[in-house]
N, CA, C and O atoms as a Tripos MOL2 file, in Angstrom:
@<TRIPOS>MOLECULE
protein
  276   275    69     0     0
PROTEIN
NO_CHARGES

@<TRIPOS>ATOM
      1 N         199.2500  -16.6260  -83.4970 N.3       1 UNK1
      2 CA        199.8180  -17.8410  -82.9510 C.3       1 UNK1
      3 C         200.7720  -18.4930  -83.9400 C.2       1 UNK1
      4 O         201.7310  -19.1360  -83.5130 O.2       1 UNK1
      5 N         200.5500  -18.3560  -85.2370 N.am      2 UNK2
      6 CA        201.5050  -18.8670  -86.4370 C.3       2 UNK2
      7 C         202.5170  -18.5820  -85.9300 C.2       2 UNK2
      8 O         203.3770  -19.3940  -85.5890 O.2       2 UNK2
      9 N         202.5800  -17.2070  -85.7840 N.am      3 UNK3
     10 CA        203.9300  -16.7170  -85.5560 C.3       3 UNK3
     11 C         205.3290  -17.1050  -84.8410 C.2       3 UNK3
     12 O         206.5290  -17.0530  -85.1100 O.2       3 UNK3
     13 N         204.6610  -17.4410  -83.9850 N.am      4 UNK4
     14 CA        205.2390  -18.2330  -83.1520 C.3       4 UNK4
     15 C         206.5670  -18.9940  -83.3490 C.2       4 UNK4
     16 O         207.5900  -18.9560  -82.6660 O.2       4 UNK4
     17 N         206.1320  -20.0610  -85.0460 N.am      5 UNK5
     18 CA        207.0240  -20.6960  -85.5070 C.3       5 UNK5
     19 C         208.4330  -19.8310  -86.0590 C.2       5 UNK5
     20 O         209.4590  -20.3960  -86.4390 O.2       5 UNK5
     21 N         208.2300  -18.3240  -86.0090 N.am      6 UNK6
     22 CA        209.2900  -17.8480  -86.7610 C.3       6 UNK6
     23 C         210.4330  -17.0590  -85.1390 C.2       6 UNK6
     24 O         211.6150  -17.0570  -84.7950 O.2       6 UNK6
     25 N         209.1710  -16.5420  -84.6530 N.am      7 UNK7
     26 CA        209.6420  -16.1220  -83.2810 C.3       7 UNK7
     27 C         210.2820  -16.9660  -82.3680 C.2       7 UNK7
     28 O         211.3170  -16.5590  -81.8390 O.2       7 UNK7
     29 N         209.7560  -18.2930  -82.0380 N.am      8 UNK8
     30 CA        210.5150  -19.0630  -81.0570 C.3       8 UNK8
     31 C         211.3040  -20.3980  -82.2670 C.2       8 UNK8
     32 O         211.0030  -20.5950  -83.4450 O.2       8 UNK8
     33 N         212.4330  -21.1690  -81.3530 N.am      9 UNK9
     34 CA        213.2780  -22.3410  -81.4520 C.3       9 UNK9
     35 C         211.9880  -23.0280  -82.3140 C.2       9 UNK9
     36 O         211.1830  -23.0620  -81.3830 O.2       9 UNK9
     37 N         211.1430  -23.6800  -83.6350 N.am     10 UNK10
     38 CA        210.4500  -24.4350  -84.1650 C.3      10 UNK10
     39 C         210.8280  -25.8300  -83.6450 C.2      10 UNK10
     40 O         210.0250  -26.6620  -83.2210 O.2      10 UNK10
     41 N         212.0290  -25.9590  -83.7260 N.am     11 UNK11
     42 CA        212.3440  -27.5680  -83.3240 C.3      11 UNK11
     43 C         212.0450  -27.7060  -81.6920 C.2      11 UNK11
     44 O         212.1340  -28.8610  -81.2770 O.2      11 UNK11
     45 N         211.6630  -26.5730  -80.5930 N.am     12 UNK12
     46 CA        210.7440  -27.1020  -79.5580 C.3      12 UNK12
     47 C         209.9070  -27.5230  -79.4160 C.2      12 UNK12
     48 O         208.9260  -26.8410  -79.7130 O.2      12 UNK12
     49 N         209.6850  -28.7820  -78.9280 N.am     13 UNK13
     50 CA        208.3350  -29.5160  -78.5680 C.3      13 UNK13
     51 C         207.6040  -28.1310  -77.5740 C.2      13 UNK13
     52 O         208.3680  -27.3890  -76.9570 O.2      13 UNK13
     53 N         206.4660  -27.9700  -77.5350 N.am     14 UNK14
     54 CA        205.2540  -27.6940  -76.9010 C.3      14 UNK14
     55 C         204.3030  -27.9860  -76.6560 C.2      14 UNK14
     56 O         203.9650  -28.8900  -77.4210 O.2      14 UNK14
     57 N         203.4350  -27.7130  -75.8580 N.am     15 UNK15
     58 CA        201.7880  -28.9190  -76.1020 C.3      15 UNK15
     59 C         201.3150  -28.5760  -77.7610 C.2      15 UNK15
     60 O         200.7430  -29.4250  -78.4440 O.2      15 UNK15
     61 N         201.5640  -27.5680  -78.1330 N.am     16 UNK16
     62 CA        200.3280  -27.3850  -79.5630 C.3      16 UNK16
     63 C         201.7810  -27.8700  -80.6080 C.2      16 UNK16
     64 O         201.4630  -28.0890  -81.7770 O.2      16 UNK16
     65 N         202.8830  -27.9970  -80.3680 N.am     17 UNK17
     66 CA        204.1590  -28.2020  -81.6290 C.3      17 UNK17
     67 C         204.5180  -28.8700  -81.2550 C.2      17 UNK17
     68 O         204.6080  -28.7550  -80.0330 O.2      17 UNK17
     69 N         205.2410  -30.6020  -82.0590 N.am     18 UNK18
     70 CA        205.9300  -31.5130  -81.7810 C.3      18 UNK18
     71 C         206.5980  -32.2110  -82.9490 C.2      18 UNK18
     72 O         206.2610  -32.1920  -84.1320 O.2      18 UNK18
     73 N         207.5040  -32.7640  -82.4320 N.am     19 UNK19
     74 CA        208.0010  -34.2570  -84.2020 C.3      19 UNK19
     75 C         206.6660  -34.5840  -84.1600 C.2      19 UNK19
     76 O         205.8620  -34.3040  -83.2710 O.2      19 UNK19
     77 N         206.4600  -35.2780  -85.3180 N.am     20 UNK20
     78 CA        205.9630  -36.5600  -85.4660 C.3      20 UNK20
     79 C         206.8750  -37.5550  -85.2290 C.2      20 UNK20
     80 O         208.0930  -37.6540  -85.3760 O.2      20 UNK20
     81 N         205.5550  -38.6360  -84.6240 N.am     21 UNK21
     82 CA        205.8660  -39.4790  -83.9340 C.3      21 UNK21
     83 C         206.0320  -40.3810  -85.2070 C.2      21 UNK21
     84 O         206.8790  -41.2190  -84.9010 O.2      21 UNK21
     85 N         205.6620  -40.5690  -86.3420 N.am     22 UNK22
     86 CA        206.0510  -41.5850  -87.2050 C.3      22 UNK22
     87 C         206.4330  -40.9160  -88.3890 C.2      22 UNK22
     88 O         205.8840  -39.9190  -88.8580 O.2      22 UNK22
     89 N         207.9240  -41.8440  -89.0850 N.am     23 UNK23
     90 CA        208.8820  -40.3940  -90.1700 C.3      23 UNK23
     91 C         207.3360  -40.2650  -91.1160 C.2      23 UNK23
     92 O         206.2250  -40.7940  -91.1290 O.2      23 UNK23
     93 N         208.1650  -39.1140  -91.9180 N.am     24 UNK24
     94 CA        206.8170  -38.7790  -92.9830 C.3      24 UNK24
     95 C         207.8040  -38.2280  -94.3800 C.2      24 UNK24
     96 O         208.8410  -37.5660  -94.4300 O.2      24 UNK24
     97 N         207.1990  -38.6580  -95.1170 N.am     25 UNK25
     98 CA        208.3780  -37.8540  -96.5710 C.3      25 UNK25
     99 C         207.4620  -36.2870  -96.2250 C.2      25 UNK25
    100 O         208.0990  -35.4050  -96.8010 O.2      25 UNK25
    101 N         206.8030  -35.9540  -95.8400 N.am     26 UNK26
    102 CA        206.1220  -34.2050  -96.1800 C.3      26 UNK26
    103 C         206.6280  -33.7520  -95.0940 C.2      26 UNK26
    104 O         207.1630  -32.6780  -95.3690 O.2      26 UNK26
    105 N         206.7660  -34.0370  -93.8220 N.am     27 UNK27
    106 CA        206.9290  -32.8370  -92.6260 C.3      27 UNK27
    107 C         207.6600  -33.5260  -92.1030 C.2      27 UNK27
    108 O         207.9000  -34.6260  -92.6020 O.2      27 UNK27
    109 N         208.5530  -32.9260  -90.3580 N.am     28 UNK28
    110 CA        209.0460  -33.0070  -89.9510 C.3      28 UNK28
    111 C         208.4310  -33.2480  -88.4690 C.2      28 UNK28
    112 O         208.7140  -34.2100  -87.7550 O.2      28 UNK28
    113 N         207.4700  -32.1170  -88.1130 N.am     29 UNK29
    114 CA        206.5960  -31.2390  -87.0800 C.3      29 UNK29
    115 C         205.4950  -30.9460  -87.6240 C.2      29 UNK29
    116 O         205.1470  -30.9480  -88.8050 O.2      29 UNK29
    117 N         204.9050  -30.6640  -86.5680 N.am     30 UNK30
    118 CA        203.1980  -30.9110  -86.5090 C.3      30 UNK30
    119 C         202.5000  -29.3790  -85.4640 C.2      30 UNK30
    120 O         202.0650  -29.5550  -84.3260 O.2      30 UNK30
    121 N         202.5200  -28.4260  -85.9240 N.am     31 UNK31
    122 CA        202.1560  -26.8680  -85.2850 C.3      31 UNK31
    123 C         200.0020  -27.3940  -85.1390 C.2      31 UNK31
    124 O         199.1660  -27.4960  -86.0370 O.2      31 UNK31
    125 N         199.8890  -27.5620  -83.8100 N.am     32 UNK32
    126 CA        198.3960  -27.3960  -83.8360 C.3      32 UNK32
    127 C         197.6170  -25.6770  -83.6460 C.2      32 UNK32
    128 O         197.8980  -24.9500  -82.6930 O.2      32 UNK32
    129 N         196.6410  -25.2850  -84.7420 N.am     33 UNK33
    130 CA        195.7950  -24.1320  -84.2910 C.3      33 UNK33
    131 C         194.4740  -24.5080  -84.1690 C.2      33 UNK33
    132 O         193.6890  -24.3530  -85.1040 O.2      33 UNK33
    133 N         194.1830  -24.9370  -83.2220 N.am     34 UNK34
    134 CA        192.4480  -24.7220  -83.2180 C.3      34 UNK34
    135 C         191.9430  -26.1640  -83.6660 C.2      34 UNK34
    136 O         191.9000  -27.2170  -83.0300 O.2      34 UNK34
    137 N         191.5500  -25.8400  -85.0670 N.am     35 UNK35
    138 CA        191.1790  -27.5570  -85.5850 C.3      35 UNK35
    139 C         192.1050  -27.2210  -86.9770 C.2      35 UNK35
    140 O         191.8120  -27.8800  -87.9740 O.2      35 UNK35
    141 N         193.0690  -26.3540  -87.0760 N.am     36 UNK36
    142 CA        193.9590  -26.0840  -88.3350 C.3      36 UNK36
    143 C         195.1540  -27.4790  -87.8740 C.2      36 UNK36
    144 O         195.2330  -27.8710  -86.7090 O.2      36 UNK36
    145 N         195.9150  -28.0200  -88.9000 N.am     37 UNK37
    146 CA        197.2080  -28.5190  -88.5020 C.3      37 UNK37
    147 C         198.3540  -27.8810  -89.4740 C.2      37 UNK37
    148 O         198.2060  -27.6930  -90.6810 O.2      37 UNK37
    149 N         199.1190  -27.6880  -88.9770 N.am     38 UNK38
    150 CA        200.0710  -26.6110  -89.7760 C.3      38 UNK38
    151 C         201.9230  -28.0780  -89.5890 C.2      38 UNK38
    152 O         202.6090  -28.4960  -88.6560 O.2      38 UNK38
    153 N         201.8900  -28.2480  -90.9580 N.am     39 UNK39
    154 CA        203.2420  -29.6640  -91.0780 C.3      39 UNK39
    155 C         204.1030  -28.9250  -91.5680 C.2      39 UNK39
    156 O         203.7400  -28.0240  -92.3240 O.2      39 UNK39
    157 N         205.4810  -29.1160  -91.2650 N.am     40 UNK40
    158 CA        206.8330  -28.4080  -91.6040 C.3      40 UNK40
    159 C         207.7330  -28.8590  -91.4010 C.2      40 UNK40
    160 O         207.6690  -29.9850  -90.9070 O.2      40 UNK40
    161 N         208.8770  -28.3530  -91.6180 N.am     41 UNK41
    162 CA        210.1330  -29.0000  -91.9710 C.3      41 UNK41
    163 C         211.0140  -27.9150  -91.2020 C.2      41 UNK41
    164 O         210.3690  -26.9040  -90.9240 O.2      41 UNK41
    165 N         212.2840  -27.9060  -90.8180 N.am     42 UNK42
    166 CA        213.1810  -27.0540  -90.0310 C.3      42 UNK42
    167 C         214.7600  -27.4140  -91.0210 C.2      42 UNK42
    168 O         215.1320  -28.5420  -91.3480 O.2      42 UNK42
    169 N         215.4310  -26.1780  -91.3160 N.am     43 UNK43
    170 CA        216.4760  -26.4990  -92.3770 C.3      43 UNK43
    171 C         217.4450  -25.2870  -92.0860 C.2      43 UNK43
    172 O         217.3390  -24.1830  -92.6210 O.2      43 UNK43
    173 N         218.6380  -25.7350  -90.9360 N.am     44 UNK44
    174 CA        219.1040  -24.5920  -90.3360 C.3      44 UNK44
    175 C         218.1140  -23.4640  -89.6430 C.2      44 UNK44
    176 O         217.2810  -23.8520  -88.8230 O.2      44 UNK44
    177 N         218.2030  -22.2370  -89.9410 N.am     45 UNK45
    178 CA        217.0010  -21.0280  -89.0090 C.3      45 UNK45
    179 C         215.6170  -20.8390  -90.2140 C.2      45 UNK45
    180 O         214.7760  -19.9680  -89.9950 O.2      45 UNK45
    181 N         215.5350  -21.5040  -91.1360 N.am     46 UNK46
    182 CA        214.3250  -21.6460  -91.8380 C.3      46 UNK46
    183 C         213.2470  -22.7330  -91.7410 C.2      46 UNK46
    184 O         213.5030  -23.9320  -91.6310 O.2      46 UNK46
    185 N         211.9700  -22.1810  -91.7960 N.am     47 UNK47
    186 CA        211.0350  -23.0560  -91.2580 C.3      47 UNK47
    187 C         210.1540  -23.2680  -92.7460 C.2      47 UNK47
    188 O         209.5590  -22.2630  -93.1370 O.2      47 UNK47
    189 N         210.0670  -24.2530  -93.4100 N.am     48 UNK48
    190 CA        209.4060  -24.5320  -94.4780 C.3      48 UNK48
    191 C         208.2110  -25.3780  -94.3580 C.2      48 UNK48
    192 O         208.1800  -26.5670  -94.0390 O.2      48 UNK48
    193 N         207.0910  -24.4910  -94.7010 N.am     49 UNK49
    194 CA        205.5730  -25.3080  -94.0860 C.3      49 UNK49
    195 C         205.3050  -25.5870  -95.0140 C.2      49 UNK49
    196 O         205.2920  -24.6830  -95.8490 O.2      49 UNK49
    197 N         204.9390  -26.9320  -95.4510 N.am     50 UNK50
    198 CA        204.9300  -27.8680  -96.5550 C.3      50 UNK50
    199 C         203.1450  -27.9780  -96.9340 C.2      50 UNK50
    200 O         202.5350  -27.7690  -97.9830 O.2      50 UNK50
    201 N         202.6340  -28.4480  -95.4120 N.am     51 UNK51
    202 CA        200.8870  -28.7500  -95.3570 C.3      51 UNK51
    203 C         200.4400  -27.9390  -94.1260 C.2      51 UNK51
    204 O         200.9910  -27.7690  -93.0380 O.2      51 UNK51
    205 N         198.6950  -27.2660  -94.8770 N.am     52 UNK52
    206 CA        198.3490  -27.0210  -93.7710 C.3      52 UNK52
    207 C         196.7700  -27.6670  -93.8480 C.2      52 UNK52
    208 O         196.2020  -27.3980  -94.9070 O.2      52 UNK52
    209 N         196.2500  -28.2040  -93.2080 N.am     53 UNK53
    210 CA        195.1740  -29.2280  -93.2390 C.3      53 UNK53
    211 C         194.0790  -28.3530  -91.6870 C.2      53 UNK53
    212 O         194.1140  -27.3950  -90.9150 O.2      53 UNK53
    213 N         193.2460  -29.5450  -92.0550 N.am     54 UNK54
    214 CA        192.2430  -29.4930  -90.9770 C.3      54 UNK54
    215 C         191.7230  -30.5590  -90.6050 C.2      54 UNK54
    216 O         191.4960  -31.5890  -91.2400 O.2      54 UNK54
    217 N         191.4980  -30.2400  -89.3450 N.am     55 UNK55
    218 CA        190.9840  -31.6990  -88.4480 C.3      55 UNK55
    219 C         189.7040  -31.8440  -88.4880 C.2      55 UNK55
    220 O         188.8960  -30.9510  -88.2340 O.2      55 UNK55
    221 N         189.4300  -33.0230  -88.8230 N.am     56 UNK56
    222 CA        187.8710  -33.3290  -88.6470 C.3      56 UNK56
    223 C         187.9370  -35.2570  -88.1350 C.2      56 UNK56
    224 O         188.2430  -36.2960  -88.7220 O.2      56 UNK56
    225 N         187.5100  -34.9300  -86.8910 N.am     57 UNK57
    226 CA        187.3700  -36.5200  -86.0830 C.3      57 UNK57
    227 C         188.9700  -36.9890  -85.8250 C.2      57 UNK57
    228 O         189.9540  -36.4780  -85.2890 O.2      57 UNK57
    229 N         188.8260  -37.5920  -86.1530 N.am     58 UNK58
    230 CA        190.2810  -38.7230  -86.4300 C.3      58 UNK58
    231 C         191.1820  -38.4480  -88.0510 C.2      58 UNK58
    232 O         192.1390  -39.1820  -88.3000 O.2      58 UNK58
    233 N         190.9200  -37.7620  -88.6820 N.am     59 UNK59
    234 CA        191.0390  -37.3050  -89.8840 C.3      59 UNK59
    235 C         191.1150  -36.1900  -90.4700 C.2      59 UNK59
    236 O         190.2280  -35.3580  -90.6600 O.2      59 UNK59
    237 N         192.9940  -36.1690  -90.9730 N.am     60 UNK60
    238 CA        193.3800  -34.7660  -91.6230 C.3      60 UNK60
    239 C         192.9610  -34.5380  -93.1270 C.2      60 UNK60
    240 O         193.1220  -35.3390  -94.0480 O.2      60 UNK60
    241 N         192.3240  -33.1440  -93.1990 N.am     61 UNK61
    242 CA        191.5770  -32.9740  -94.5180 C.3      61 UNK61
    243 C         192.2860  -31.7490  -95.5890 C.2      61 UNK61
    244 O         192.2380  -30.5590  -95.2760 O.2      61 UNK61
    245 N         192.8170  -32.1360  -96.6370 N.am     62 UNK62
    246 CA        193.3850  -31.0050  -97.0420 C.3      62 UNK62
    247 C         192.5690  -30.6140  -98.8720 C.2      62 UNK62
    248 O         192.0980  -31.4780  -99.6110 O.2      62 UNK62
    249 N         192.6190  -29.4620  -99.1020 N.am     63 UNK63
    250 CA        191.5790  -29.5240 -100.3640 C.3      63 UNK63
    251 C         190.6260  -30.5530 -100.0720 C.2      63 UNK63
    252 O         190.9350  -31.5700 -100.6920 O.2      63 UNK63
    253 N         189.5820  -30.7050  -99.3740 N.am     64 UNK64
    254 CA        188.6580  -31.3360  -99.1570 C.3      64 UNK64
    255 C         188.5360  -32.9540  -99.2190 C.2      64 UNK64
    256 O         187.4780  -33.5820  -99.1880 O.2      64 UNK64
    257 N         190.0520  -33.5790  -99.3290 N.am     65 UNK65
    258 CA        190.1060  -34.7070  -99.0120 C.3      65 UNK65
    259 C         190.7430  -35.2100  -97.9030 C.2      65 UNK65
    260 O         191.5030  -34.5330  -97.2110 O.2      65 UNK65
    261 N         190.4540  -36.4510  -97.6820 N.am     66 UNK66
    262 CA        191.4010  -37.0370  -96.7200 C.3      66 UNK66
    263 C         192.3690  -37.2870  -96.9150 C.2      66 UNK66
    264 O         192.6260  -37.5850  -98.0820 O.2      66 UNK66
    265 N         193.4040  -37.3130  -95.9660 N.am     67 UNK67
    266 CA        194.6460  -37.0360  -96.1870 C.3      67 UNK67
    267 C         195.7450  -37.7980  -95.1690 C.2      67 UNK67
    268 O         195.7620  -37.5110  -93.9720 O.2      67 UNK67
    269 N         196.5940  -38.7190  -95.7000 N.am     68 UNK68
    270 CA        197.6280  -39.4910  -95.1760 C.3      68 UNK68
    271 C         199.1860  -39.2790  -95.2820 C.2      68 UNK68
    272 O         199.7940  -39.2490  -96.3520 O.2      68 UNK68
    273 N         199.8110  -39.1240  -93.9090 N.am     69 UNK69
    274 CA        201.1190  -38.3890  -93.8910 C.3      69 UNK69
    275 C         201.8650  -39.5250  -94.1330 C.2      69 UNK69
    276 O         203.0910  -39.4530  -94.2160 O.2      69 UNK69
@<TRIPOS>BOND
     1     1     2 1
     2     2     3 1
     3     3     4 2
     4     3     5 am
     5     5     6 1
     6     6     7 1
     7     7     8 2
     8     7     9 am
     9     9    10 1
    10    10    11 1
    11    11    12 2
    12    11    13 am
    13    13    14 1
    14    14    15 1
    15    15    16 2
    16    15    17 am
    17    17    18 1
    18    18    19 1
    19    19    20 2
    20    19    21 am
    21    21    22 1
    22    22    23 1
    23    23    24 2
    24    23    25 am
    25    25    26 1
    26    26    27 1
    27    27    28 2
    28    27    29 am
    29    29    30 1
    30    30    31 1
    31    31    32 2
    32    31    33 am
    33    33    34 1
    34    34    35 1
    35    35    36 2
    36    35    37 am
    37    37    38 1
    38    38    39 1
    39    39    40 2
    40    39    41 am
    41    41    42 1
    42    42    43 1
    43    43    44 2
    44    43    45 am
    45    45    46 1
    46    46    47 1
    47    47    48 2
    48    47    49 am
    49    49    50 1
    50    50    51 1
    51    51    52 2
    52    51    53 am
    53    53    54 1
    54    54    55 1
    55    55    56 2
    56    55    57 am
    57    57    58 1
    58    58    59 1
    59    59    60 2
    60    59    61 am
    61    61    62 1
    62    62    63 1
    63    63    64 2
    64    63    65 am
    65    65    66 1
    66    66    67 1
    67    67    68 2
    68    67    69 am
    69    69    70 1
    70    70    71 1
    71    71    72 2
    72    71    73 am
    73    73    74 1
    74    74    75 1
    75    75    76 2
    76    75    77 am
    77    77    78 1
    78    78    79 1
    79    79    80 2
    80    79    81 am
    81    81    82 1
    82    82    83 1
    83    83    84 2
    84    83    85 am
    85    85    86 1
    86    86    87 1
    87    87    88 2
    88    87    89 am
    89    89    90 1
    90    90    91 1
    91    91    92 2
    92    91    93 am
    93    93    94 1
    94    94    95 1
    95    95    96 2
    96    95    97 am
    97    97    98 1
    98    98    99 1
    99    99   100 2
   100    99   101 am
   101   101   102 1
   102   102   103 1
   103   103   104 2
   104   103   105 am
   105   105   106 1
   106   106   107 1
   107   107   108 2
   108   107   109 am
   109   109   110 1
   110   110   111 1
   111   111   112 2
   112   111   113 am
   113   113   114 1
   114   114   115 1
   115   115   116 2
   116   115   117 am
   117   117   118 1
   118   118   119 1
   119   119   120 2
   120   119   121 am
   121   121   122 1
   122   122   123 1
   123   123   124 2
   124   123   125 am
   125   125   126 1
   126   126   127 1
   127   127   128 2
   128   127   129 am
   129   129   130 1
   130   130   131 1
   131   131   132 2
   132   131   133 am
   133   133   134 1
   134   134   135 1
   135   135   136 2
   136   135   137 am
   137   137   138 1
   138   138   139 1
   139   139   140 2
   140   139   141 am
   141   141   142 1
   142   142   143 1
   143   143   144 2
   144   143   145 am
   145   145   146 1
   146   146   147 1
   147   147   148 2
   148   147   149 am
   149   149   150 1
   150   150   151 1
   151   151   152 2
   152   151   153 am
   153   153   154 1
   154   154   155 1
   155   155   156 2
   156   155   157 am
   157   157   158 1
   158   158   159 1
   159   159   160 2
   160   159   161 am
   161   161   162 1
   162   162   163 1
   163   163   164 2
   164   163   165 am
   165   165   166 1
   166   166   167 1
   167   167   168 2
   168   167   169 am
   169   169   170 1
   170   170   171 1
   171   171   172 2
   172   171   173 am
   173   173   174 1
   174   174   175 1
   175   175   176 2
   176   175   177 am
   177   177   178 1
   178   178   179 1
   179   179   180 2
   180   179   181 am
   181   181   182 1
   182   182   183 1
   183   183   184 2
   184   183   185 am
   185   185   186 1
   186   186   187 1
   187   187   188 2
   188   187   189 am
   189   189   190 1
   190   190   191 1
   191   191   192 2
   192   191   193 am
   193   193   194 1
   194   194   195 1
   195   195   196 2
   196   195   197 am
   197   197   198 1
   198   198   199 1
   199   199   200 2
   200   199   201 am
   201   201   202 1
   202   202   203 1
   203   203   204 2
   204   203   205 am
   205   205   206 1
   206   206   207 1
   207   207   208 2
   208   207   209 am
   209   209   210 1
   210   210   211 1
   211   211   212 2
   212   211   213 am
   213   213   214 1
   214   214   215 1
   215   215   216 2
   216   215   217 am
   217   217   218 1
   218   218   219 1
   219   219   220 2
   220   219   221 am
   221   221   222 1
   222   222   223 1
   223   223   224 2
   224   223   225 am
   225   225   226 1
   226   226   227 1
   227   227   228 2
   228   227   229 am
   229   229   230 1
   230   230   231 1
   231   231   232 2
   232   231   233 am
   233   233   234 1
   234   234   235 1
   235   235   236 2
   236   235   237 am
   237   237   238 1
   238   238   239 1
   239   239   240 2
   240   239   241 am
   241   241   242 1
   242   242   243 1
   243   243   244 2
   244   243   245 am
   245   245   246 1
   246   246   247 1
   247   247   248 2
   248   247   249 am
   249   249   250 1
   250   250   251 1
   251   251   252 2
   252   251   253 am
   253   253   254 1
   254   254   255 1
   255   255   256 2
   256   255   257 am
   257   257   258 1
   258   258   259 1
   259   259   260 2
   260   259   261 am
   261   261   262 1
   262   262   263 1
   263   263   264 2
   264   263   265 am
   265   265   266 1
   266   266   267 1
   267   267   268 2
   268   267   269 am
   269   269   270 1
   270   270   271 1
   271   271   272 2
   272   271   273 am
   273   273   274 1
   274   274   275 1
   275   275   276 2
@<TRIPOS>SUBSTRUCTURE
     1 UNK1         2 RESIDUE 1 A UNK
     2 UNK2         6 RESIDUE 1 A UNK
     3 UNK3        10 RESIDUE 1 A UNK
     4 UNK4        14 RESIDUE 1 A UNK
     5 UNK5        18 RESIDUE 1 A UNK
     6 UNK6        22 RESIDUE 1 A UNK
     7 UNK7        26 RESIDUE 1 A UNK
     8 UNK8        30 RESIDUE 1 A UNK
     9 UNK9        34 RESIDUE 1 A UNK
    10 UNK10       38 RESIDUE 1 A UNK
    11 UNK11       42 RESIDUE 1 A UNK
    12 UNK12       46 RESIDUE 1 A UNK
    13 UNK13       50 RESIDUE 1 A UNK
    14 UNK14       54 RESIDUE 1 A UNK
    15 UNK15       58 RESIDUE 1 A UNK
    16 UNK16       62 RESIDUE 1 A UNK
    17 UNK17       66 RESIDUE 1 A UNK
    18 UNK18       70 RESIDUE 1 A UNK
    19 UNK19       74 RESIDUE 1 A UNK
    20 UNK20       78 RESIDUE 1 A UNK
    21 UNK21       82 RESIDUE 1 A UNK
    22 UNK22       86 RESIDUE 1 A UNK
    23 UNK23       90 RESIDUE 1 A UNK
    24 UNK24       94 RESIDUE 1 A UNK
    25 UNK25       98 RESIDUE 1 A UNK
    26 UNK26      102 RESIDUE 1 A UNK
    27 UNK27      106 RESIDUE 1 A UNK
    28 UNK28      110 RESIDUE 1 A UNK
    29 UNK29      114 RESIDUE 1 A UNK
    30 UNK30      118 RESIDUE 1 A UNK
    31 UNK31      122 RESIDUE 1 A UNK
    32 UNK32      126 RESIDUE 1 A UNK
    33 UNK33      130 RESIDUE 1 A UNK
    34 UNK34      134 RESIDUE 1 A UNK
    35 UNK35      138 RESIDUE 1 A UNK
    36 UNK36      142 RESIDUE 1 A UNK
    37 UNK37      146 RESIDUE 1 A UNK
    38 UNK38      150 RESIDUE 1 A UNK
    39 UNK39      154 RESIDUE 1 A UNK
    40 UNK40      158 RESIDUE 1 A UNK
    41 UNK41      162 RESIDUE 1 A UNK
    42 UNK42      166 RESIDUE 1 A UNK
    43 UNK43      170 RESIDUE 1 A UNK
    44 UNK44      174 RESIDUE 1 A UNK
    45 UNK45      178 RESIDUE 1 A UNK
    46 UNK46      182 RESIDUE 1 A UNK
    47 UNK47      186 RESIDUE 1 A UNK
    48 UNK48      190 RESIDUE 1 A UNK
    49 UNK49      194 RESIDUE 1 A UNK
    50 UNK50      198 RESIDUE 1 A UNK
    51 UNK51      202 RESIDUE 1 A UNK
    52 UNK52      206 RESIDUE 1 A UNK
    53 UNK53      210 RESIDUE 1 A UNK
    54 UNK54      214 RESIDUE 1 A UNK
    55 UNK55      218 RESIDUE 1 A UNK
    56 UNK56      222 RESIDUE 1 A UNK
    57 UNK57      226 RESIDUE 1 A UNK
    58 UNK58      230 RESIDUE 1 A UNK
    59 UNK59      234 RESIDUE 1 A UNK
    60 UNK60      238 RESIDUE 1 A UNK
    61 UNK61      242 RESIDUE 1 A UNK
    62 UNK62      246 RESIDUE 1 A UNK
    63 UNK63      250 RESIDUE 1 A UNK
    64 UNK64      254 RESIDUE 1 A UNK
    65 UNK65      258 RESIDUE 1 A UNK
    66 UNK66      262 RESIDUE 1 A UNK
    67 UNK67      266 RESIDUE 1 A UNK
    68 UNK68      270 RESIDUE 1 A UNK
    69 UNK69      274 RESIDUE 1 A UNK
């Protein structure tokens, strides 16, 4: 399913890929897998994945902390 990001347009919204809805200095887009969140950036036909976190509740966890975009 990663794949995806290299195979299709990244800057398409989809149900699991979208902007963020509020700017962020780390990402651009927001790739959902499962309870993975995969954050990136789009720079001409290159896709640069900055964070990849995990969901737990209401709260993105990366190296075992909580984590604010």
């Amino acid at each position: 399913m990663l794949s995806s990001l290299g195979e299709d347009d990244a800057t398409v919204e989809a149900r699991n890929r979208f902007r963020l809805r509020r700017p962020s200095e780390f990402a651009d887009f927001e790739f959902r897998v499962d309870e993975l969140r995969v954050f990136y950036r789009v720079a001409g036909d290159h896709v640069q994945v900055v964070l990849i976190g995990e969901k737990k509740g209401n709260h993105l966890v990366i190296d075992g902390k909580r984590f604010t975009l």
